[in-house]
Every structure is written in C-alpha cells, then in structure tokens.
C-alpha positions, 0 to 999 in steps of 0.5 A: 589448640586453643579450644583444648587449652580453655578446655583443660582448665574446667577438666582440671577445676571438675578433677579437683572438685572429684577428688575433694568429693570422694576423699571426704566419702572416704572418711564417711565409709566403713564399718561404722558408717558416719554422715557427712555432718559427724565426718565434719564435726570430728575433722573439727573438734575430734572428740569422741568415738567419731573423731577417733575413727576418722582422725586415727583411722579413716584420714590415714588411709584416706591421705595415702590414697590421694598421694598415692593414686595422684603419684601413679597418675602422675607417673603414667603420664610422664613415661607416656610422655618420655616413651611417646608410647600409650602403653607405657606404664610403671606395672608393664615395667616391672617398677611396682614388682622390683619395689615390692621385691626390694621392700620385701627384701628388707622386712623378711629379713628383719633388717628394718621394722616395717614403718622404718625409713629403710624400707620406702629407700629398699623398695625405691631402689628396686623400682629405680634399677627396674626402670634403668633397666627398662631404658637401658635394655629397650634402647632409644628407638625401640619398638612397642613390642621390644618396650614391652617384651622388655618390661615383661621380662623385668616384671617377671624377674622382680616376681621370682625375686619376691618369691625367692624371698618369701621361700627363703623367709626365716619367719614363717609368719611374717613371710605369710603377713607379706603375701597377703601385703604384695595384693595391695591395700591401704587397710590400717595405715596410720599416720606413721606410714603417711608422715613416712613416704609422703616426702619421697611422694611430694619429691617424686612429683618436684621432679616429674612436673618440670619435664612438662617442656620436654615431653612436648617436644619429644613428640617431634623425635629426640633429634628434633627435641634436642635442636630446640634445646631439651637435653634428653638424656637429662630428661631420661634420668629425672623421669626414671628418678621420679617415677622410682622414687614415687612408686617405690615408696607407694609400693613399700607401704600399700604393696602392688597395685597397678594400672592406675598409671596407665588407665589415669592418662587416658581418661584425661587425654580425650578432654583435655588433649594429647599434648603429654604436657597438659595431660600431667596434672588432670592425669594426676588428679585422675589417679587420684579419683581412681584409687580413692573410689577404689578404695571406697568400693572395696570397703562397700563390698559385703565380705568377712575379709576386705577386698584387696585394694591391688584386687580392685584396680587389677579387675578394672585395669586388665580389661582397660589394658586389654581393649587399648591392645585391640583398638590399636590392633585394629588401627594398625590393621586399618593403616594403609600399607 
C-alpha cells in the first residue's frame, strides 16, 4: 500500500507535465503551423497574425480540451467508484446522450442562442434525469449486466429523443448544424464558450473530489460503508449532481464524445492502484491527455473536412471497451465454480 502511495506522486507530477506538454502542441497545430518559439512569443505579446490564431483561435479550443477531457476523466472514475464497477462510465449510461437530447432541445427550438447560459442548464438537466434514472432503475445491489442493460436503454432513449427533435426541427438548417454538432468537436469555439461552461465544470469537480473518503469505503459494501460513518445516500446525490453538471455542460458546447470516462481510469489504475480514492485526480489529468492528443491528431490528419473530435475518441474507446469485456469474461471463466 505504501509503495503505491509513493507511486501515485511521480504518475501525478509525469501526468501534468503531459498535459502541459500537449496543451502547448495544441496551440502549434493546425492549418497554419507555428514553432514553439511563435506559439511563446504570441502567448506573450499577442501581436500579429500569430498572436491572433493562437489567442482567438487555437487557446480556446485548447482550453475546452483540458477542462473537458480532465472532467470526463474525473467522471469515469467516480461512478466506478460509487458503482465498484470497472465498466461504469457517463456514455454506457446514456448521460452525454440525454445532455445532447436536452441541448438540442433547446437550440432546434430556438429557445436560447447557442452560446446562451440556457443551453449548458438544458443539457445538465438531460444528464441528471439520466443518470437518476440510471441509479433509480438499477437499484443498489444491482448486477454488471442489470447496470448496463439499464444504461442501455436510457442511451437509447436519449437518442430517439434527439432524433425526435431533429424530425420535428422547424429550421431545416439549424437542424442539419446539429447533427453535424452531436459527432463531437471542438472545432471554432471561442472564449464565449470557455467563459460559458468552465464554471459549471470547475463545480462539477468541487463536488466530485470530496467523495474521494466515500469511494474507498464502499469498496468494503454500502453496509460496511455506512458503520464507518459515510452517508451513502449523500454520497449517491453528489456524484449523480457532479457528473450531470460536468458532462451536461461538456456535451452542450462539444456535442458527443465518449469514452474518455472509461478509458482514463484504467490507464491510471495500474500505476497508481486500485484505491478508487487515488485513481481520482491522475484519472483527471489522463482524461485530459487524452482528448487533447485527440484533438491534436484530428487536426494532423490530412482531410478537406476535419475529423470529428466524438469520431476520434469513438474509434479508440470501442476497442478499449471491448478488450475489458473479454478480459473479464475470461476471469470469470477461469474463476473456480
């Protein structure tokens, strides 16, 4: 235990140091490519035709990011956590699907502009009754495969709703702008957009991080959990809060992207332990690595019409997903009976 605790400091400190590392790539890459030494001199001074891309253009989207990525991080790891369940993750949940559904709702409609404040509370609120929905319907004990059975059905529930919302859409067009917007991207964002969601993302993880106590002793069972004084039903709220603050304000300005929540925590889990409480913050930092080199790649990737962002992530998480299915089919077939 102690070996994994001096462990998770340098994994922590090598995190940072990634993501600082590729978040400064970030504002090097694009159409026009700048040398580290321009990207500097326009963080600095900001004069120019430099300054104007990495200031205007590249810092935003570079910014949503590391927020974003470090909060679906942070996300995955804490309903693994509240689950005790590898698997757990907002996309298998349907939370970025009912976000997307309740955004979408909002800007087919013409109910709020798309940079309005209405739009991150709409896409919150899809996420929250999803993943209320998620807890209420699995129950406390339930299985792996009620758990994602469940989740199943909600996804699929926020996608016909979605659909639903782009048939009924009364602009043709801005119904067509949305369904190239629900693939995921981080394509020009602005400041707007940062300054719009970065405090509902910076509340999510003021939420989340406490919970670190709780997710250790729920590893014992919610019974034992409760007799060394962690209320769990409290516990239950703040994470279904958290989670559907952070992703429903990511979803609301990016669109879908998933599996950054599950794939984060499992990169981290070896290196620093299974403890749900230490894997919080590298699973964070991972998150943000992780869509920031997607990010990154999409842009590198020779094509008259940029990778989508959601595209990226999807390619790489399905495969993930699917080798952590068989490796544990493979345990529980070689589990003696």
């Amino acid at each position: 235990m102690h070996s994994v605790a001096r462990a998770r400091f340098p994994v922590t400190v090598s995190l940072a140091i990634l993501v600082l590392a590729l978040a400064f790539v970030s504002l090097g890459v694009g159409a026009v490519a700048l040398s580290p030494r321009a990207v500097l001199a326009a963080l600095c001074d900001g004069e120019g035709v430099s300054g104007l891309i990495v200031r205007e253009i590249r810092l935003p989207r570079t910014l949503l990011a590391l927020l974003i990525g470090a909060t679906f991080g942070l996300s995955g790891a804490a309903l693994q956590g509240l689950l005790r369940n590898p698997l757990a993750e907002p996309a298998l949940f349907g939370a970025p699907q009912a976000a997307a559904a309740g955004a979408s709702l909002v800007i087919a409609f013409g109910f709020a502009p798309v940079t309005s404040l209405a739009v991150p509370i709409a896409g919150i609120a899809g996420a929250l009754a999803s993943i209320a929905g998620l807890v209420a319907i699995a129950g406390r004990r339930a299985s792996l495969t009620v758990t994602l059975l469940a989740g199943l059905a909600l996804a699929s529930f926020a996608g016909a709703a979605t659909a639903l919302i782009l048939n009924l859409a009364p602009n043709p067009y801005i119904a067509l702008e949305i369904a190239f917007w629900l693939l995921g991207s981080l394509e020009d964002r602005s400041r707007e957009h940062v300054l719009l969601v970065a405090p509902f993302l910076v509340a999510s993880w003021a939420i989340l991080a406490p919970q670190a106590r709780a997710f250790r002793a729920l590893t014992l069972g919610e019974d034992a959990a409760a007799s060394l004084g962690v209320d769990v039903a409290r516990t239950r709220l703040a994470v279904v809060i958290g989670v559907a603050t952070g992703i429903g304000a990511a979803i609301s300005v990016t669109g879908a992207i998933g599996f950054v929540g599950l794939v984060a925590p499992h990169l981290v889990r070896r290196a620093v332990g299974s403890d749900p409480a230490r894997i919080l913050v590298p699973a964070a930092l991972a998150g943000a690595a992780l869509l920031l080199a997607a990010d990154i790649a999409v842009r590198l990737v020779p094509a008259a019409v940029e990778i989508k962002v959601g595209v990226a992530t999807a390619l790489v998480g399905v495969p993930f997903f699917l080798a952590m299915i068989f490796g544990e089919r493979r345990a529980l077939e070689g589990a003696p009976a």
